[in-house]
Residue frames as qw, qx, qy, qz and C-alpha x, y, z in Angstrom:
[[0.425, -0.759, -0.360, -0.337, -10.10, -6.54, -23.24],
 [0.745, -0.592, -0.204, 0.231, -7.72, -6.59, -20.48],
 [0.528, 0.204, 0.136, 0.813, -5.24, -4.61, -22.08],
 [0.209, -0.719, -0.208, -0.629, -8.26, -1.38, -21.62],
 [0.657, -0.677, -0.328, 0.049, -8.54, -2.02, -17.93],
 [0.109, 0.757, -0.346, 0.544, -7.06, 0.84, -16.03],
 [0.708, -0.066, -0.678, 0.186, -5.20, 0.46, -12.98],
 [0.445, -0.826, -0.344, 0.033, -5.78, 1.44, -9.57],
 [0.114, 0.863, -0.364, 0.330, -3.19, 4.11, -8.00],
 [0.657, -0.619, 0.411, -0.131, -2.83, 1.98, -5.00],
 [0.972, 0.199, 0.044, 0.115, -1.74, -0.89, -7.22],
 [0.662, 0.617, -0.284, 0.317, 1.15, 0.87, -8.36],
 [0.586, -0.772, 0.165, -0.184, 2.93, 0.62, -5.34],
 [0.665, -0.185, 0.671, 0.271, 4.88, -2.89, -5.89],
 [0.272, 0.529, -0.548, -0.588, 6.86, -2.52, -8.93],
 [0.861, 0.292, -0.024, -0.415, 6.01, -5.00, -11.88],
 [0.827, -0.056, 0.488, 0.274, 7.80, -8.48, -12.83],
 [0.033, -0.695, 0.347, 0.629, 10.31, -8.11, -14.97],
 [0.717, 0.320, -0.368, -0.498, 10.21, -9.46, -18.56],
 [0.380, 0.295, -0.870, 0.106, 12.09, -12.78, -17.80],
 [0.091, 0.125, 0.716, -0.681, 10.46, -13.41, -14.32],
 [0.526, 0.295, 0.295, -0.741, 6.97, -12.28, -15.93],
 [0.678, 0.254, -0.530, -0.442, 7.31, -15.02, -19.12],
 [0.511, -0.096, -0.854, -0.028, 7.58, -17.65, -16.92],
 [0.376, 0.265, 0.600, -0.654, 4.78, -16.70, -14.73],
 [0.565, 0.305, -0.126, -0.756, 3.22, -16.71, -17.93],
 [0.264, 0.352, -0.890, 0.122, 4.26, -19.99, -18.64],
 [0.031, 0.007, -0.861, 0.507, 3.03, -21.17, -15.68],
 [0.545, 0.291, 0.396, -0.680, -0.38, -19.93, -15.85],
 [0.461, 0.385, -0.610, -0.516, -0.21, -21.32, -19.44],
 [0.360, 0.135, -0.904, 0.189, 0.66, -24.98, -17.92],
 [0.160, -0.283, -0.884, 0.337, -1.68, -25.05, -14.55],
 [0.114, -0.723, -0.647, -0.214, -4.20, -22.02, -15.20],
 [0.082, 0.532, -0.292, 0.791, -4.69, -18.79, -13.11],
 [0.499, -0.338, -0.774, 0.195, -4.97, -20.13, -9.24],
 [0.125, -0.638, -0.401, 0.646, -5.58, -16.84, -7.57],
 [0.354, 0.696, 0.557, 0.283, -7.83, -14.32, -9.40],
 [0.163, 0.356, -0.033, 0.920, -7.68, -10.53, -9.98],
 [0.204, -0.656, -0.582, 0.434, -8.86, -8.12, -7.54],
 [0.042, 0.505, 0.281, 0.815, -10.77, -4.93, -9.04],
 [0.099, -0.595, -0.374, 0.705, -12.04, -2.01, -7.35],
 [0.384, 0.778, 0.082, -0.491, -14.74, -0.02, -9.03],
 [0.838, 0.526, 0.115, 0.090, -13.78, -1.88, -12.44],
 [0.212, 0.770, -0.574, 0.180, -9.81, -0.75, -11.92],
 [0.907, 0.200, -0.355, 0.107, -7.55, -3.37, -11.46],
 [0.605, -0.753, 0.146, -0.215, -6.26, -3.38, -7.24],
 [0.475, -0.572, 0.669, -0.020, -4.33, -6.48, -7.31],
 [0.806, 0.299, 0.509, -0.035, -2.94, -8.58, -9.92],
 [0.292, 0.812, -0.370, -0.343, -1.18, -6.37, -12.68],
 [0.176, -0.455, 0.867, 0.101, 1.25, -9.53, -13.09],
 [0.442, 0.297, 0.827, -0.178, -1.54, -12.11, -13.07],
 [0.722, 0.558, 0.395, -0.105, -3.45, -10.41, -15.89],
 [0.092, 0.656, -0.704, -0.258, 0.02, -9.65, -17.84],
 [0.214, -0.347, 0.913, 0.021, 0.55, -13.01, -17.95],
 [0.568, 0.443, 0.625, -0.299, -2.98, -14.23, -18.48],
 [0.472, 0.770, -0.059, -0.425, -2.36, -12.30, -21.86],
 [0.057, -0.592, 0.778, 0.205, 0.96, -13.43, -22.34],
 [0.164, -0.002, 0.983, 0.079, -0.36, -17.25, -22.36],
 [0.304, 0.005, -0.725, -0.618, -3.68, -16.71, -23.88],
 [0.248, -0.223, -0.805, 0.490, -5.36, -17.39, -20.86],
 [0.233, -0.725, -0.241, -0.602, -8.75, -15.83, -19.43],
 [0.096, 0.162, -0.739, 0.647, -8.33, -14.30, -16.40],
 [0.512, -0.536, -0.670, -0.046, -10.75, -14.55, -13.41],
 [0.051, -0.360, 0.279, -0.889, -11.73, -11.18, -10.96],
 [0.439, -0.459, -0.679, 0.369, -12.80, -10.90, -7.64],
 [0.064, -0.794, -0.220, -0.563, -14.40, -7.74, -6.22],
 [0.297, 0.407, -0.316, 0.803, -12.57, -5.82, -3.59],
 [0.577, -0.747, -0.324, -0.067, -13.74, -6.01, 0.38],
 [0.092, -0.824, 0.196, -0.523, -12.87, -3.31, 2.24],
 [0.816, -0.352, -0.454, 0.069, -12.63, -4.87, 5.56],
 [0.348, -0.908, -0.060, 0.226, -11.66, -1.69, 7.33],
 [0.537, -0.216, 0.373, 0.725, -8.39, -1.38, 5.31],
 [0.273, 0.711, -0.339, -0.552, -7.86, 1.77, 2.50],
 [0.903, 0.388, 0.011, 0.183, -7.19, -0.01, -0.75],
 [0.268, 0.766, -0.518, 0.273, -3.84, 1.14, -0.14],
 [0.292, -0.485, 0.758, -0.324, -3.11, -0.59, 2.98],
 [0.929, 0.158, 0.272, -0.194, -5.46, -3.73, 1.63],
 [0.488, 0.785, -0.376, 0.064, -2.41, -3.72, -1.27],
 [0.077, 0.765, -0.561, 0.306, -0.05, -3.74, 1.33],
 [0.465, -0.300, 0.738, -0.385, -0.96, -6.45, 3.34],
 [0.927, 0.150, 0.324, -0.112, -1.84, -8.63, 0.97],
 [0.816, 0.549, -0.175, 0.054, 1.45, -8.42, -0.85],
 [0.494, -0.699, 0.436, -0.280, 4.05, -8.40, 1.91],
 [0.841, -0.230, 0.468, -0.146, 3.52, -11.90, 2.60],
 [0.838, 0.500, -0.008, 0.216, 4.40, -12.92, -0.88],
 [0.482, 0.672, -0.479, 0.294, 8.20, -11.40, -0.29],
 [0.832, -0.211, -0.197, 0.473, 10.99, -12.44, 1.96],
 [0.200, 0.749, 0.004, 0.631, 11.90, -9.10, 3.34],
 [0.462, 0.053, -0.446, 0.764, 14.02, -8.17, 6.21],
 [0.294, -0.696, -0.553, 0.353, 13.03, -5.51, 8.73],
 [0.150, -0.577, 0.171, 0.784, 14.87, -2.75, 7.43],
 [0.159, 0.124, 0.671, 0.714, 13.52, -3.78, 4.11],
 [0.109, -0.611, -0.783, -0.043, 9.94, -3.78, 5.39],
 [0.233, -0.679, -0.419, 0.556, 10.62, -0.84, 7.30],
 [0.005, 0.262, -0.461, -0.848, 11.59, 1.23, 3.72],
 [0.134, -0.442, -0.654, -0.599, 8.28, 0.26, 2.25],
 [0.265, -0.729, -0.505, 0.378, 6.62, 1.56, 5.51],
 [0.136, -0.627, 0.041, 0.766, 8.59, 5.05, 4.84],
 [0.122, 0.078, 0.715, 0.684, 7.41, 4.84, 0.98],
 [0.133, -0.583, -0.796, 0.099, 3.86, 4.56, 2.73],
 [0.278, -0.352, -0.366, 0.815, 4.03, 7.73, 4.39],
 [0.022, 0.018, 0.309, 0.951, 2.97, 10.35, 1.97],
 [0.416, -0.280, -0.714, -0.489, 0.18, 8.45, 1.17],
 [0.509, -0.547, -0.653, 0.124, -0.89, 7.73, 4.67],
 [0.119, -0.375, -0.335, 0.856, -0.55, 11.14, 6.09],
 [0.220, -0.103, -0.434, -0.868, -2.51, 12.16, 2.87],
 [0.505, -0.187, -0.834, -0.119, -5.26, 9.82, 4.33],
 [0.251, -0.439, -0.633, 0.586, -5.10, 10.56, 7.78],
 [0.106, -0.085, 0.073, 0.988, -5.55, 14.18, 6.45],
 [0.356, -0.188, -0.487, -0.775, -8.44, 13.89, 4.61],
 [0.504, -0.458, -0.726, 0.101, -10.23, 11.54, 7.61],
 [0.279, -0.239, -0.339, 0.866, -8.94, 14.55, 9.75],
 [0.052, -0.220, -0.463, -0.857, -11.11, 16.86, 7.37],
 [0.355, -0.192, -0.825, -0.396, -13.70, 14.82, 7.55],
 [0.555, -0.619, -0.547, 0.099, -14.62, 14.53, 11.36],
 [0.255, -0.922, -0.207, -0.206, -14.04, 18.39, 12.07],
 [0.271, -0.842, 0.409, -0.226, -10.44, 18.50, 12.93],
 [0.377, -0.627, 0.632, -0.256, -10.00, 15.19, 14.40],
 [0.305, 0.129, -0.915, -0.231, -9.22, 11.37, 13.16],
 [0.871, -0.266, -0.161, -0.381, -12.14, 8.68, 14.18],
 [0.871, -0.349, -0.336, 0.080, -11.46, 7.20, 17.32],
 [0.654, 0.072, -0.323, 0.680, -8.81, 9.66, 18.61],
 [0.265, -0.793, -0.344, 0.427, -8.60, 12.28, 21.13],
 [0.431, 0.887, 0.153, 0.068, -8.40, 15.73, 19.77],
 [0.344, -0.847, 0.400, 0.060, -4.73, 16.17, 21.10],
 [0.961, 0.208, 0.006, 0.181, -2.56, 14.47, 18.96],
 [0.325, 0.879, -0.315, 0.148, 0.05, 16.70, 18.90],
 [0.593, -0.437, 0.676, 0.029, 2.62, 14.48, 21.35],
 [0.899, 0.307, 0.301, 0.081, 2.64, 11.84, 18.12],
 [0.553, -0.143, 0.491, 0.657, 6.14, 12.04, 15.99],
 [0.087, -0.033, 0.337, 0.937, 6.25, 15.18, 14.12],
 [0.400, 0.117, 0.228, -0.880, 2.32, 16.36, 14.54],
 [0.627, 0.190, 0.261, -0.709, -1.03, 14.97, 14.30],
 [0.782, 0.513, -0.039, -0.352, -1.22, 13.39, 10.57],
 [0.517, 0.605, -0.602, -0.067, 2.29, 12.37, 10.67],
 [0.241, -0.386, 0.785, -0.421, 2.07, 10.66, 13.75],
 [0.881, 0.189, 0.347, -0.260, -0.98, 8.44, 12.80],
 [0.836, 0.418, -0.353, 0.049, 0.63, 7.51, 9.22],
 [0.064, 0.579, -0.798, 0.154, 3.94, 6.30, 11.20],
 [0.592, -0.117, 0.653, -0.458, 1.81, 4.65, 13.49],
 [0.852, 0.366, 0.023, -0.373, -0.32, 3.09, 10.57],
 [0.386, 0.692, -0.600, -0.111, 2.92, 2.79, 8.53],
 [0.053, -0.561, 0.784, -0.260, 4.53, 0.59, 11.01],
 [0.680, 0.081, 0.609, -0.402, 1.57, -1.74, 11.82],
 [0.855, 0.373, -0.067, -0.354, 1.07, -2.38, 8.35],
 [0.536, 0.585, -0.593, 0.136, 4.95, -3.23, 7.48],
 [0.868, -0.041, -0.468, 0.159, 5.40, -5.54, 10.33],
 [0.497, 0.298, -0.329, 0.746, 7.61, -3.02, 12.42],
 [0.315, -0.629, -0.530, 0.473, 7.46, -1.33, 15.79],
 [0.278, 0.888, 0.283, 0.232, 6.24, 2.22, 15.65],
 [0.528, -0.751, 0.274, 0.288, 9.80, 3.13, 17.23],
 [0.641, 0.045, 0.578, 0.503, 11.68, 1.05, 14.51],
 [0.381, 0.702, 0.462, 0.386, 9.36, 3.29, 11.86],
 [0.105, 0.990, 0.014, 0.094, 10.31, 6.80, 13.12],
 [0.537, -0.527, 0.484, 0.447, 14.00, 5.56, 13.37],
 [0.501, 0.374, 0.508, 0.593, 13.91, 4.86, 9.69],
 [0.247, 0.851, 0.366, 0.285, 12.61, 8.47, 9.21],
 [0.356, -0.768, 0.343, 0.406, 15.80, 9.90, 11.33],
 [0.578, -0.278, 0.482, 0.597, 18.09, 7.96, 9.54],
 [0.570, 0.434, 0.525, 0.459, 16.46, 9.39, 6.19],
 [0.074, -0.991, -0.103, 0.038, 16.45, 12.80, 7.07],
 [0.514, -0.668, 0.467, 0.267, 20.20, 12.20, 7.82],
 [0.584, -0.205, 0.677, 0.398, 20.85, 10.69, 4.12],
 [0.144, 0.595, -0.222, -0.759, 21.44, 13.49, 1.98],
 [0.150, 0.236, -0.859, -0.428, 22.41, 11.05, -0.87],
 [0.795, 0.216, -0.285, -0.489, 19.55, 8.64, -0.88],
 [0.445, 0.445, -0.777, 0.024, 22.63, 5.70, -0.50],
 [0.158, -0.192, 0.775, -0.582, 21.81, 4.62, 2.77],
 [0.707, 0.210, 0.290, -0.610, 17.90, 4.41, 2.64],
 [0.703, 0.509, -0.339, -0.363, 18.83, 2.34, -1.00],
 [0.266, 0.407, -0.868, 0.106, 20.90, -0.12, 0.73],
 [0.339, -0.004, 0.634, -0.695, 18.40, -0.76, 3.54],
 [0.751, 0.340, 0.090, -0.559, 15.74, -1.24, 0.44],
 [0.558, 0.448, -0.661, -0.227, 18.24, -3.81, -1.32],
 [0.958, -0.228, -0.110, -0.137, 18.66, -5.49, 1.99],
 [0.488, 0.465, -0.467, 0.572, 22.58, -4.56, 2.39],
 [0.115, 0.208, -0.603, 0.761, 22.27, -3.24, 5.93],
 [0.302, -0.579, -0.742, 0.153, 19.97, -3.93, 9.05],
 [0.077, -0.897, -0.184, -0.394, 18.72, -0.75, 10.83],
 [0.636, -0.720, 0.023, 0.277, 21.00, -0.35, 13.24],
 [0.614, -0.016, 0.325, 0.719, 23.75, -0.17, 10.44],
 [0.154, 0.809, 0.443, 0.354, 21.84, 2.31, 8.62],
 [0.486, -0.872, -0.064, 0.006, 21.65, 4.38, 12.05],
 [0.542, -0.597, 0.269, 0.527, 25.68, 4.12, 12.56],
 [0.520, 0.428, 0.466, 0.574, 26.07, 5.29, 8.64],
 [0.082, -0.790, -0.396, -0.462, 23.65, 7.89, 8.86],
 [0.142, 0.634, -0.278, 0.707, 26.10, 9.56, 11.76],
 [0.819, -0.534, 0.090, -0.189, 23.72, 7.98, 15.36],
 [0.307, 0.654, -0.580, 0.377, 26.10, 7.66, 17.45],
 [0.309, 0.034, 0.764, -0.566, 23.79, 5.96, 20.52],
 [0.512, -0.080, -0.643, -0.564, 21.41, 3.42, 19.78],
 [0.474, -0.039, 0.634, -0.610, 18.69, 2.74, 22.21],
 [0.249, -0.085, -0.900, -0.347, 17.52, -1.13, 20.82],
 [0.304, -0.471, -0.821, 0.106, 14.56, -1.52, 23.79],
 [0.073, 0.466, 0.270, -0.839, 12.97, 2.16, 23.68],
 [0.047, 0.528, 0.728, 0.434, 9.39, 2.64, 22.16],
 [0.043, -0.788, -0.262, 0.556, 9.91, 6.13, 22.81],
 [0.379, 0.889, 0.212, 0.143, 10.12, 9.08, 19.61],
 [0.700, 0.284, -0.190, 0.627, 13.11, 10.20, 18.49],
 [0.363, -0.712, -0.348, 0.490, 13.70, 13.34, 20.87],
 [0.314, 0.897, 0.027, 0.309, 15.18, 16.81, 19.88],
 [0.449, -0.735, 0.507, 0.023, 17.55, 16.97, 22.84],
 [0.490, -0.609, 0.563, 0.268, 19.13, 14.24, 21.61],
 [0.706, 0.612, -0.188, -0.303, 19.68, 14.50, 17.42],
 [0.597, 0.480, -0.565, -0.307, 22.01, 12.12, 17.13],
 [0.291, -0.080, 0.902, -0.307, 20.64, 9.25, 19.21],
 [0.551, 0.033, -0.675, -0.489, 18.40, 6.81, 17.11],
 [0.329, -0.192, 0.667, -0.641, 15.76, 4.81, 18.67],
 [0.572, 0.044, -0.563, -0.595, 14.12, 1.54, 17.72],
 [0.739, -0.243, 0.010, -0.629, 11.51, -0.69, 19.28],
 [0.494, -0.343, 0.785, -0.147, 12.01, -4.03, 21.34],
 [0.681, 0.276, 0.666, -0.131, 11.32, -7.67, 19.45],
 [0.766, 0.604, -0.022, -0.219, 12.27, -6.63, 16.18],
 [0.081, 0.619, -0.770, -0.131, 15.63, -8.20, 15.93],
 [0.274, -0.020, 0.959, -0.062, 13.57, -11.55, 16.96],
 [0.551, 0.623, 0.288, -0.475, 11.22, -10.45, 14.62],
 [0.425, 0.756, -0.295, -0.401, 13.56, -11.13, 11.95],
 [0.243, -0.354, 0.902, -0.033, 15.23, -13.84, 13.23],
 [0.436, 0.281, 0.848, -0.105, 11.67, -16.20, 12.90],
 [0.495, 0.501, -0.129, -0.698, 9.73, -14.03, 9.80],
 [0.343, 0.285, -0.811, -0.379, 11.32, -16.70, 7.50],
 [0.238, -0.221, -0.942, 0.085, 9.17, -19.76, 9.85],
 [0.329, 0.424, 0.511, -0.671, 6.46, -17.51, 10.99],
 [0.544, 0.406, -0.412, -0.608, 5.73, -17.42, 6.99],
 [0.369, 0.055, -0.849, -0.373, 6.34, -20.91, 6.48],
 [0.159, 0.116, 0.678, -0.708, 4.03, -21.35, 9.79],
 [0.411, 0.316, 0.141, -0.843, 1.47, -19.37, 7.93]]
C-alpha cells in the first residue's frame, strides 16, 4: 500500500538515504518500531520518504500524521523541520537557502498575484529589496528559514553568479569552504563581515555578509544539543 502513495514535490527537496544508511534505518525500525510518524498532505507523503522506505524494508506498519500548516508553505514546513536533523555549517545552510530560491520567488509570485500586485503585509514598494520585489522576499524568506542573515544569503547569490563552473557553490554544499572562502575564490576582493547591507553595483567585486554568523557557527553544534 505504501509503495502507491505519491509524494509531495516539496518532499523532494532532501535527497533520500542511501541503500546502506537506509537498511539500517530499516533495521532499526525493525528492532524498536517507527518513533516518529509520517507526515501527509492531502494523502501525498510531506515528510518521511525514509521512514516509510524502511517501514517496508522491515515489514513494519507505518503510522501518519496530517500536515498543520502553521503559517509555513509545505515547502518551508519541509525545511524547518529537517534542518535540525543535520549538522550543517553556515555556508552549507546557506546553499540550501540558494536551492530555495526558485521555489520561493515562485511563491512570493503567486501571493503577489494574488493580493493585486502586492505580497500580504508589505508596502507596495518593494523594489529597494535585492534584485526586485519577488526576489527580494524569497532571499529574505530564504535566509530566515536556513538559519542565515539576509546579508550572508545575497552574498551566497554573488558568489554564485561569479562561479561559472558550479565548483565553488559544490564545495560550500560539501562543507569544504566557509563563505568568506567561497567569496575570495569567486574573485571578492573586499569583504565587509558586519554589513547587513545588499550587495551594491558600484562595488561588483566587494561581497557582503551579515554580523553573528561566524558565532552562529561557532555554538549551532550546542545550540542543537541545547535544543
Amino acid at each position: 500500500m505504501s509503495q502507491a502513495m505519491t509524494r509531495h514535490p516539496a518532499s523532494d527537496f532532501f535527497p533520500l538515504l542511501d541503500d546502506e544508511a537506509l537498511s539500517a534505518f530499516a533495521e532499526d525500525i525493525r528492532a524498536h518500531g517507527l518513533l516518529e510518524p509520517i507526515t501527509l498532505c492531502e494523502g501525498q507523503v510531506l515528510d518521511g520518504r525514509n521512514r516509510l522506505r524502511s517501514c517496508d524494508m522491515s515489514e513494519v506498519a507505518p503510522r501518519f500524521v496530517e500536515w498543520k500548516a502553521d503559517g509555513l508553505s509545505p515547502l518551508e514546513w519541509v525545511v524547518s523541520h529537517n534542518l535540525h536533523r543535520r549538522h550543517l555549517s553556515v555556508a552549507q545552510r546557506s546553499v540550501v537557502g540558494l536551492d530555495l530560491l526558485p521555489r520561493l520567488e515562485a511563491e512570493a509570485s503567486d501571493r503577489r498575484r494574488e493580493h493585486g500586485g502586492t505580497a500580504p503585509g508589505r508596502p507596495a514598494d518593494t523594489s529597494s529589496t535585492i534584485g526586485g520585489s519577488d526576489s527580494g522576499e524569497a532571499t529574505e524568506k530564504a535566509a530566515e528559514l536556513v538559519g542565515v542573515s539576509r546579508s550572508t544569503m545575497a552574498a551566497v547569490r554573488a558568489i554564485q553568479k561569479s562561479d561559472k563552473s558550479g565548483e565553488i557553490i559544490s564545495r560550500m554544499r560539501e562543507g569544504d569552504y566557509t563563505v568568506a572562502r567561497a567569496a575570495r575564490k569567486a574573485g571578492f576582493t573586499r569583504l565587509a563581515q558586519r554589513c547587513n547591507r545588499p550587495i551594491s553595483k558600484d562595488e561588483p567585486r566587494t561581497v557582503y555578509f551579515g554580523m553573528g554568523d561566524r558565532w552562529r557557527e561557532a555554538t549551532h553544534p550546542l545550540s542543537r544539543y541545547l535544543a
